[in-house]
ZAGULUM-147506 format. One record per atom (N, C-alpha, C): residue number from 1; atom name; x, y, z. Coordinates in Angstrom, 2 decimals. Layout:
BEGIN
PT    nr   atom        xx        yy        zz
PT   NUM     CA         X         Y         Z
...
***
This chain:
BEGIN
PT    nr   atom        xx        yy        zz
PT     1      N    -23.29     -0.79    -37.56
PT     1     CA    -22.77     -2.01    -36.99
PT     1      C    -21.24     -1.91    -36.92
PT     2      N    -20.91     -2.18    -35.66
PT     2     CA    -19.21     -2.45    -35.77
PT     2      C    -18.67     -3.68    -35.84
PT     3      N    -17.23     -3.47    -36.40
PT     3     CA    -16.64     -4.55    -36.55
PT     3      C    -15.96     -5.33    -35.31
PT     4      N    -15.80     -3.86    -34.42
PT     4     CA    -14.67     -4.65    -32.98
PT     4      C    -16.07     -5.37    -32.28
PT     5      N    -15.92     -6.20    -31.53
PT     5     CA    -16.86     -6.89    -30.46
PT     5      C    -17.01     -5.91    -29.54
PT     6      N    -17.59     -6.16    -28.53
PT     6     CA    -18.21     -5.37    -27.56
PT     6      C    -17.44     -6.23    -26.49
PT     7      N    -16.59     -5.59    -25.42
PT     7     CA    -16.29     -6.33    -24.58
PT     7      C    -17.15     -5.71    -23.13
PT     8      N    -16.92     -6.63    -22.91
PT     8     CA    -18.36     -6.52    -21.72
PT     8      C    -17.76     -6.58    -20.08
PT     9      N    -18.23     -6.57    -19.09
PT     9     CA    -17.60     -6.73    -17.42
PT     9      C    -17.05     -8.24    -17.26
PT    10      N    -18.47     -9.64    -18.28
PT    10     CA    -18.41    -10.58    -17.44
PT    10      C    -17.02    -11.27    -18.47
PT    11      N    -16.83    -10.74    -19.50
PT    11     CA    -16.01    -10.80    -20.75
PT    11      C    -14.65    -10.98    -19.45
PT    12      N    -14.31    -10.02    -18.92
PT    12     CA    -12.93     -9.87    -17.85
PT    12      C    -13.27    -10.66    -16.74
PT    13      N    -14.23    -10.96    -16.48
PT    13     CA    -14.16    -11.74    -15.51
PT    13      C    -14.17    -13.43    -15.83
PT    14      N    -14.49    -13.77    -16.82
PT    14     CA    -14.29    -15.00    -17.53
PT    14      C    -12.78    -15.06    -17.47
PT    15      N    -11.76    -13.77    -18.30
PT    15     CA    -10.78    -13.80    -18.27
PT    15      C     -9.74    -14.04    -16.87
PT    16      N    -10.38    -13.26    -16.04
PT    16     CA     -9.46    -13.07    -14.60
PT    16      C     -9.66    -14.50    -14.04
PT    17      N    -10.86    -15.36    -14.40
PT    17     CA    -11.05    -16.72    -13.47
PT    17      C    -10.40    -17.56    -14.45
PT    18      N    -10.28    -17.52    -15.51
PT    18     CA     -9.00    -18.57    -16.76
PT    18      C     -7.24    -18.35    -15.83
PT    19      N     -7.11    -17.13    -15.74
PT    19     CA     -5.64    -16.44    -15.70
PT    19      C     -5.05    -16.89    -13.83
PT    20      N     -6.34    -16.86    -13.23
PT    20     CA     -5.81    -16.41    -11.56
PT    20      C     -5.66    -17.42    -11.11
PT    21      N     -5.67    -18.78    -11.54
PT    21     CA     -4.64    -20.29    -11.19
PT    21      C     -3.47    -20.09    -10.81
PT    22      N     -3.01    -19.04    -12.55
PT    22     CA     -1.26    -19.28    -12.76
PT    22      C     -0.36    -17.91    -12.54
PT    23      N     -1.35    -17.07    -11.53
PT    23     CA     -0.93    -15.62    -11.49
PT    23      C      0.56    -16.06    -10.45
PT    24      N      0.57    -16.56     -9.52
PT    24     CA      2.18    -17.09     -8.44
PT    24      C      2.77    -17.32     -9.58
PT    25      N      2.71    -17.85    -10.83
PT    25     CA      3.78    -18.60    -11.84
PT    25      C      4.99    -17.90    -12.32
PT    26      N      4.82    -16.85    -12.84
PT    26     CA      6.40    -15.82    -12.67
PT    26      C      6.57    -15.38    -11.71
PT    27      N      6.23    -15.94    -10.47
PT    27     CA      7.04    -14.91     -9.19
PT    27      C      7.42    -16.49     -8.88
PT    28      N      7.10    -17.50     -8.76
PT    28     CA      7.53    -18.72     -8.44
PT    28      C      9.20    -18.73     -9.35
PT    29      N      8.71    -18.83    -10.59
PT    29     CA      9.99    -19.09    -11.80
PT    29      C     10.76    -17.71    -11.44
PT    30      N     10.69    -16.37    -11.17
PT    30     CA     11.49    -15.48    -10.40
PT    30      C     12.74    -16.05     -9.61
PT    31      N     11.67    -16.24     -8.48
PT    31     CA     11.92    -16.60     -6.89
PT    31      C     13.39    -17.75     -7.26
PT    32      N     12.25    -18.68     -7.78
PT    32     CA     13.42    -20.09     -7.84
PT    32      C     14.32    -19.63     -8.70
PT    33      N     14.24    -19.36     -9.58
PT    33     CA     15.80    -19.13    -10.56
PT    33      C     16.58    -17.93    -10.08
PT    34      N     16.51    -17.12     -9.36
PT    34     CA     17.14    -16.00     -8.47
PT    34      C     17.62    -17.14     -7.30
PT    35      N     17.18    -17.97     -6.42
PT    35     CA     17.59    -18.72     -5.46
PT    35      C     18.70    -19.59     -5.88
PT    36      N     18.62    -20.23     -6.94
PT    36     CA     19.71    -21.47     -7.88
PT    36      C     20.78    -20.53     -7.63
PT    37      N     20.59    -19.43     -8.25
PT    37     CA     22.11    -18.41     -9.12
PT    37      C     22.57    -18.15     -7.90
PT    38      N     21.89    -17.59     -7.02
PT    38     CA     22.58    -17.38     -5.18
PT    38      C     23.01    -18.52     -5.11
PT    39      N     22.31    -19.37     -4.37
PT    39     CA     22.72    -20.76     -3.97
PT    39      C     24.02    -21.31     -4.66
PT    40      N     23.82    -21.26     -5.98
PT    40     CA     24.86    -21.86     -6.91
PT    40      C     26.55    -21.07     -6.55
PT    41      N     26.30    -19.43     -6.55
PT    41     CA     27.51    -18.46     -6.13
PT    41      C     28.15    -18.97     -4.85
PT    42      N     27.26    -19.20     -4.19
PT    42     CA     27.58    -19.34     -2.66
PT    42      C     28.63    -20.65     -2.42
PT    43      N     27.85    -22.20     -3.50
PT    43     CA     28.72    -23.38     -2.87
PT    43      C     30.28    -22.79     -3.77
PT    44      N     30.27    -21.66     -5.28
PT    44     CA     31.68    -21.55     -5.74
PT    44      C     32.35    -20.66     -4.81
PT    45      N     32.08    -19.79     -4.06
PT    45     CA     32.83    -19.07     -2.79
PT    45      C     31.86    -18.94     -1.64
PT    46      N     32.02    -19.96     -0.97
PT    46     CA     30.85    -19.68      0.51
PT    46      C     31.79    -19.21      1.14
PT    47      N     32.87    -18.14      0.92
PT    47     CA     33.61    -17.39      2.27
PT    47      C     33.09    -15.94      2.76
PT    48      N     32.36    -15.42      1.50
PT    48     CA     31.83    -14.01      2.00
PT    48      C     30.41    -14.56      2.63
PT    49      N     30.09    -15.26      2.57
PT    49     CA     28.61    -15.79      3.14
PT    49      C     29.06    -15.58      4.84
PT    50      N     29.97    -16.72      5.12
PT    50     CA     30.78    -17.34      6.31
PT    50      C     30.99    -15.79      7.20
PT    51      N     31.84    -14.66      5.93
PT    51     CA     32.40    -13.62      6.72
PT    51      C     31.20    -13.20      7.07
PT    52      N     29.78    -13.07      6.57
PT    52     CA     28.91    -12.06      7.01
PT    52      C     29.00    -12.82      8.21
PT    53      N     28.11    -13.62      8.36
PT    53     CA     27.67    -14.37      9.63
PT    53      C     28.93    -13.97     10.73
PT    54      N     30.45    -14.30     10.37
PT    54     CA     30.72    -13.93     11.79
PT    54      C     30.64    -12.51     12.01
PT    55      N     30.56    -11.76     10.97
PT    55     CA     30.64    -10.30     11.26
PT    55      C     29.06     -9.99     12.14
PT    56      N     28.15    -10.55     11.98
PT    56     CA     26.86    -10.46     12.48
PT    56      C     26.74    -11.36     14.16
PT    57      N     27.82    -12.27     14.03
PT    57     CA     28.36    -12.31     15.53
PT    57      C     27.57    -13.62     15.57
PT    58      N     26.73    -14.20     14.52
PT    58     CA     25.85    -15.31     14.36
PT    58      C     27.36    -16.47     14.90
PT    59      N     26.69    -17.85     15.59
PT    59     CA     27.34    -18.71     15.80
PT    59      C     27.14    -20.13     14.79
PT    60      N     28.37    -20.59     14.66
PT    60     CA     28.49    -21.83     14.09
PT    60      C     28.82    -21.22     12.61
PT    61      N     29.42    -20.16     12.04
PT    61     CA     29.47    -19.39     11.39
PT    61      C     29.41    -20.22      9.36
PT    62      N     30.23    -21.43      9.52
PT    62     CA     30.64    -22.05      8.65
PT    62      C     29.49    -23.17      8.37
PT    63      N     28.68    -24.04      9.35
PT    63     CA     27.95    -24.90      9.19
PT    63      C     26.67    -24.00      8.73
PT    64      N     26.20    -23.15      9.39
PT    64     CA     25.28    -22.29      9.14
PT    64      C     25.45    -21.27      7.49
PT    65      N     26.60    -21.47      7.20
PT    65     CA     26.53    -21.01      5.49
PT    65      C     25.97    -22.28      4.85
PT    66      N     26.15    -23.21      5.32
PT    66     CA     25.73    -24.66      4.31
PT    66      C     24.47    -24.64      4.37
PT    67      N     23.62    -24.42      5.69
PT    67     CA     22.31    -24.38      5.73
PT    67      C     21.48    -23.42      4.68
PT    68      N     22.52    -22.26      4.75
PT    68     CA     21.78    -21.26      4.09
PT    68      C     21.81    -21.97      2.23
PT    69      N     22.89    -22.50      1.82
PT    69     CA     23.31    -22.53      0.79
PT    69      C     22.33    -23.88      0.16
PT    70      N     21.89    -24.65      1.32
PT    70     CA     20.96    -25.63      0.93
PT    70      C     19.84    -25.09      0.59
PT    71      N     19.00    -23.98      1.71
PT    71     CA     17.99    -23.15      1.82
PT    71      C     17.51    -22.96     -0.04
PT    72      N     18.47    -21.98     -0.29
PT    72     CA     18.92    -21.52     -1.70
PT    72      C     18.65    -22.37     -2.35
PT    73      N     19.52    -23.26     -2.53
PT    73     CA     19.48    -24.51     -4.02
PT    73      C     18.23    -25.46     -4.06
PT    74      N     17.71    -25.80     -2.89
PT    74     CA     16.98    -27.02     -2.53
PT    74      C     15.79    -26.27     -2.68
PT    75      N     15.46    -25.01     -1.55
PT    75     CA     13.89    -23.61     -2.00
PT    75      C     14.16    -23.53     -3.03
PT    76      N     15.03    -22.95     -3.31
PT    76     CA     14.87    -22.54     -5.32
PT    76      C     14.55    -23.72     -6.30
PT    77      N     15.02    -25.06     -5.82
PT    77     CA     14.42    -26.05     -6.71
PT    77      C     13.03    -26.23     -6.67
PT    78      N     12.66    -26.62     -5.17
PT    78     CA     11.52    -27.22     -5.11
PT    78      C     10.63    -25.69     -5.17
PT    79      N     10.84    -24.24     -4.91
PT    79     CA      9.64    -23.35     -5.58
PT    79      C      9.32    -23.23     -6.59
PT    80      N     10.69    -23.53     -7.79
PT    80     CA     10.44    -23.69     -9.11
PT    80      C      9.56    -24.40     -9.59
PT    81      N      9.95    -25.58     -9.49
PT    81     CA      9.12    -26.33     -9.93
PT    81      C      7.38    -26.85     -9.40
PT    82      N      7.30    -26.42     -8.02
PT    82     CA      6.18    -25.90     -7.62
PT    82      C      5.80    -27.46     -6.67
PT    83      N      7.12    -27.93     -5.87
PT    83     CA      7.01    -29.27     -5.06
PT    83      C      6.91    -28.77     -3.41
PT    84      N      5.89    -29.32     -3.00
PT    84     CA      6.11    -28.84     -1.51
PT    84      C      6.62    -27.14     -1.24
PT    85      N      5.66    -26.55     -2.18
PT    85     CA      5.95    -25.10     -1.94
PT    85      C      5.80    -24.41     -1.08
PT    86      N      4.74    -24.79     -0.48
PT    86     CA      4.73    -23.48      0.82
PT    86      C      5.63    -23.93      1.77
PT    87      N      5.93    -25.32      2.08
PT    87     CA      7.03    -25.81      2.76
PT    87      C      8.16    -24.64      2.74
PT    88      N      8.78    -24.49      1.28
PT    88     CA      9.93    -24.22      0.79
PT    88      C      9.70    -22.58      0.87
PT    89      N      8.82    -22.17      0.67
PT    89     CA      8.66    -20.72      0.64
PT    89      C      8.52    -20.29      1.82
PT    90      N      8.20    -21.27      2.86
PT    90     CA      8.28    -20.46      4.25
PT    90      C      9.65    -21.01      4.69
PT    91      N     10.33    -21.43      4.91
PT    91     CA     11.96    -21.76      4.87
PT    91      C     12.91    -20.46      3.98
PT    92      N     12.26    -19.91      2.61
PT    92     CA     13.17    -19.24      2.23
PT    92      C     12.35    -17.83      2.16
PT    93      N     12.00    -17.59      2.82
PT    93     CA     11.30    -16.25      3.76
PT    93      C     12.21    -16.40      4.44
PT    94      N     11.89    -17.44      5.82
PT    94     CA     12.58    -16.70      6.66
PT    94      C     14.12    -16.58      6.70
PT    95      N     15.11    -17.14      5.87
PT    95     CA     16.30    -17.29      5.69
PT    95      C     16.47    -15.47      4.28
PT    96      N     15.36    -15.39      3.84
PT    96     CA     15.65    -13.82      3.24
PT    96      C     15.73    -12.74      4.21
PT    97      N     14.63    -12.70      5.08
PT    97     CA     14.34    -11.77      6.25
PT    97      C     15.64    -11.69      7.27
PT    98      N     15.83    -13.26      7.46
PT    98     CA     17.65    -13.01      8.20
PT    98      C     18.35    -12.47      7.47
PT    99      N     18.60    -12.57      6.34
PT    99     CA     19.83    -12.11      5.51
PT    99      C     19.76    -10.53      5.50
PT   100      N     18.38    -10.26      5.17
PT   100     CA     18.14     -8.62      4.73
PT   100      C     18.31     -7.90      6.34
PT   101      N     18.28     -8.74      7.46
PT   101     CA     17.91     -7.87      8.56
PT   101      C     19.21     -7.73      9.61
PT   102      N     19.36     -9.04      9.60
PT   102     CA     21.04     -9.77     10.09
PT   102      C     22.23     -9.19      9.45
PT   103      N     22.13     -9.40      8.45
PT   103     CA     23.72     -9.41      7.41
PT   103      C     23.71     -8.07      7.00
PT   104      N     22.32     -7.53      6.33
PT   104     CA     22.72     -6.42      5.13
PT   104      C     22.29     -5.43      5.65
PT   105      N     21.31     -5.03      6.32
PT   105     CA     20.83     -3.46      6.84
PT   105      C     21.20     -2.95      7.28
PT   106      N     22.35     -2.91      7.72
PT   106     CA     23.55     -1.89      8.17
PT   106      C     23.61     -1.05      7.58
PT   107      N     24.20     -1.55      5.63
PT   107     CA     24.49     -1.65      5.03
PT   107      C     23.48     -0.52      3.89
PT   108      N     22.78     -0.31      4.74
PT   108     CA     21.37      0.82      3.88
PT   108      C     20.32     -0.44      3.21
PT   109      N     19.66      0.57      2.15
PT   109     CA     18.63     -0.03      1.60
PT   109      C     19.00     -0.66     -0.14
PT   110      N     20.09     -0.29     -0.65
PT   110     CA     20.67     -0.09     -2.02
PT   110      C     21.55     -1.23     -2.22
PT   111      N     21.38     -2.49     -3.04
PT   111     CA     22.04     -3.63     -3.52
PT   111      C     23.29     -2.98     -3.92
PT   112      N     23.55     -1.77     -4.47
PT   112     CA     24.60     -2.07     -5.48
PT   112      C     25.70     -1.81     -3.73
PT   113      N     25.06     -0.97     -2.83
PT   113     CA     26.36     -1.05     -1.85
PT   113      C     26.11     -1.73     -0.53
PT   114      N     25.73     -3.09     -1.15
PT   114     CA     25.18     -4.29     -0.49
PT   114      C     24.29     -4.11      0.44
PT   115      N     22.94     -3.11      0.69
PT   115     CA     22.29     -3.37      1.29
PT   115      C     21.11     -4.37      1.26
PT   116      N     19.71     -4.13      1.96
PT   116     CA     18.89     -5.05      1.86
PT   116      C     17.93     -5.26      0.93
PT   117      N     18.07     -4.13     -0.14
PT   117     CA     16.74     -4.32     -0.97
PT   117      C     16.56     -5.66     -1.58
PT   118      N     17.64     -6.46     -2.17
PT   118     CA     17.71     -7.82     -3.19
PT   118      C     17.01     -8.98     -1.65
PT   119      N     18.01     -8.98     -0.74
PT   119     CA     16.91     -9.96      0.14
PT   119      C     15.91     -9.85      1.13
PT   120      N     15.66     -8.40      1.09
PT   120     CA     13.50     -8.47      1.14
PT   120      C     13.08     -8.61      0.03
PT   121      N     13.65     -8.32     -0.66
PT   121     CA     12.44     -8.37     -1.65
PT   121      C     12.25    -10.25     -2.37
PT   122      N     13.33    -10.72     -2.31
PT   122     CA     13.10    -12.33     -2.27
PT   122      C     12.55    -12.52     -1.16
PT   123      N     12.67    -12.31      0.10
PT   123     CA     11.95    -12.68      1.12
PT   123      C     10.63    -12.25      1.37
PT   124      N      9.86    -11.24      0.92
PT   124     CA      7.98    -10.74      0.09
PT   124      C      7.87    -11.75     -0.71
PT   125      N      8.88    -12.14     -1.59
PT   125     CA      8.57    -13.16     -2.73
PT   125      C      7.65    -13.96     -2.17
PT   126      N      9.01    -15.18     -1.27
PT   126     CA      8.85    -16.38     -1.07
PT   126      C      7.41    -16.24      0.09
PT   127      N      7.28    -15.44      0.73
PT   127     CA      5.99    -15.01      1.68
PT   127      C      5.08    -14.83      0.81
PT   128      N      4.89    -14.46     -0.04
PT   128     CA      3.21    -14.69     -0.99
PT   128      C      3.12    -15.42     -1.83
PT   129      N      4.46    -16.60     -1.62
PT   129     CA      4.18    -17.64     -2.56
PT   129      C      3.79    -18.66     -1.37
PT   130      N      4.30    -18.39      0.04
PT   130     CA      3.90    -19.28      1.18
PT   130      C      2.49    -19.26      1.37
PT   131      N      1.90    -17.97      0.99
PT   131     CA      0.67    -17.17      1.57
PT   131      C     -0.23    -17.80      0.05
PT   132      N      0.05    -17.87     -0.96
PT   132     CA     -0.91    -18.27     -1.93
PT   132      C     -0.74    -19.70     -2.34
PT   133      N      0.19    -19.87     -2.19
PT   133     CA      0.29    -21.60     -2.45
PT   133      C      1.20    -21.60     -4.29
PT   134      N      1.00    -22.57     -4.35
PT   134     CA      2.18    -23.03     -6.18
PT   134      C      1.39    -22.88     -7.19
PT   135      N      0.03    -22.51     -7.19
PT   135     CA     -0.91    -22.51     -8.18
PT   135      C     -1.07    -24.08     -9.22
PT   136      N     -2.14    -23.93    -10.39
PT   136     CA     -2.05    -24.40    -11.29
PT   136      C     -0.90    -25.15    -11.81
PT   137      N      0.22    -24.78    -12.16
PT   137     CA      0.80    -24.75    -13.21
PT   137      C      2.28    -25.53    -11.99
PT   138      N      2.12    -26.51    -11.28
PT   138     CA      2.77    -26.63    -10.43
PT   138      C      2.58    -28.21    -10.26
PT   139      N      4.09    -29.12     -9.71
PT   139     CA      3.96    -30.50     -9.37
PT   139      C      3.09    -30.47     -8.02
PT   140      N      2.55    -29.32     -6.98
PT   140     CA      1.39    -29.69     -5.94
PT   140      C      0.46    -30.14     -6.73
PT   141      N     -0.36    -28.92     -7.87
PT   141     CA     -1.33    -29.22     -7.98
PT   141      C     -1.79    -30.46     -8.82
PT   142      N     -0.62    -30.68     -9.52
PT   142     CA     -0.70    -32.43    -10.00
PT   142      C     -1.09    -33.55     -9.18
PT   143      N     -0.33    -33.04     -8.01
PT   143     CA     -0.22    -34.56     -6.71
PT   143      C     -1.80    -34.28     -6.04
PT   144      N     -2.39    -33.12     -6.24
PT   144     CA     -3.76    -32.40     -5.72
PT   144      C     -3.29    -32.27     -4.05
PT   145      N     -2.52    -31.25     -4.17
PT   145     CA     -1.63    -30.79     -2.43
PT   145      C     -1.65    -29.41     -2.64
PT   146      N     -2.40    -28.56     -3.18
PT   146     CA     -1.99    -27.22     -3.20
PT   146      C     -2.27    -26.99     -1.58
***
């Protein structure tokens, strides 16, 4: 007779249907607290924001950093906390996908010499948090809006 239990197939699958509510939940708390710290950088110097855009030849160069900078603070709040998420996650998709495709890919693939890897890869984020919804552990599924 042994002492360990016997773990069994339906043993993990009990487990995977407990767990797969709150599996979005660290890419949500990711997503949003990576969006704040941008967002937040941006309203203390929105001039390198401003310079990309005109360097990218984008118009309205200055109003269009505020948009972005709302994008940021306002997605990163409301994905955090898991309010009107797919709303917010498809808004800060597509404002990552501009940034990574618009602004930085010139620029290569490598953050440290500002290319696009940091905003695709927030912008995959916020797309499979659009694509799965806020889960469990979220003010949707309180209001019952997932």
């Amino acid at each position: 007779m042994s002492l360990t239990p016997e773990v069994t197939p339906s043993m993990f699958a009990k487990l995977k249907a407990a767990v797969q509510p709150y599996a979005l939940l660290p890419l949500r708390f990711g997503l949003g607290l990576a969006l704040l710290v941008h967002g937040w950088a941006h309203v203390q110097g929105p001039g390198a924001l401003t310079r990309a855009f005109e360097r990218a030849d984008l118009p309205a160069a200055q109003p269009l950093t505020w948009v972005a900078v709302g994008i940021e603070l306002l997605g990163g709040l409301l994905v955090l906390v898991g309010f009107q998420t797919r709303f917010a996650a498809f808004f800060v998709a597509c404002w990552g996908f501009v940034q990574a495709f618009l602004l930085q890919a010139s620029r290569g693939w490598f953050a440290d010499e500002g290319g696009l890897e940091v905003p695709l890869l927030l912008a995959l984020a916020a797309l499979a948090i659009w694509l799965g919804g806020a889960g469990r552990a979220s003010v949707d599924s309180i209001r019952g809006k997932l």
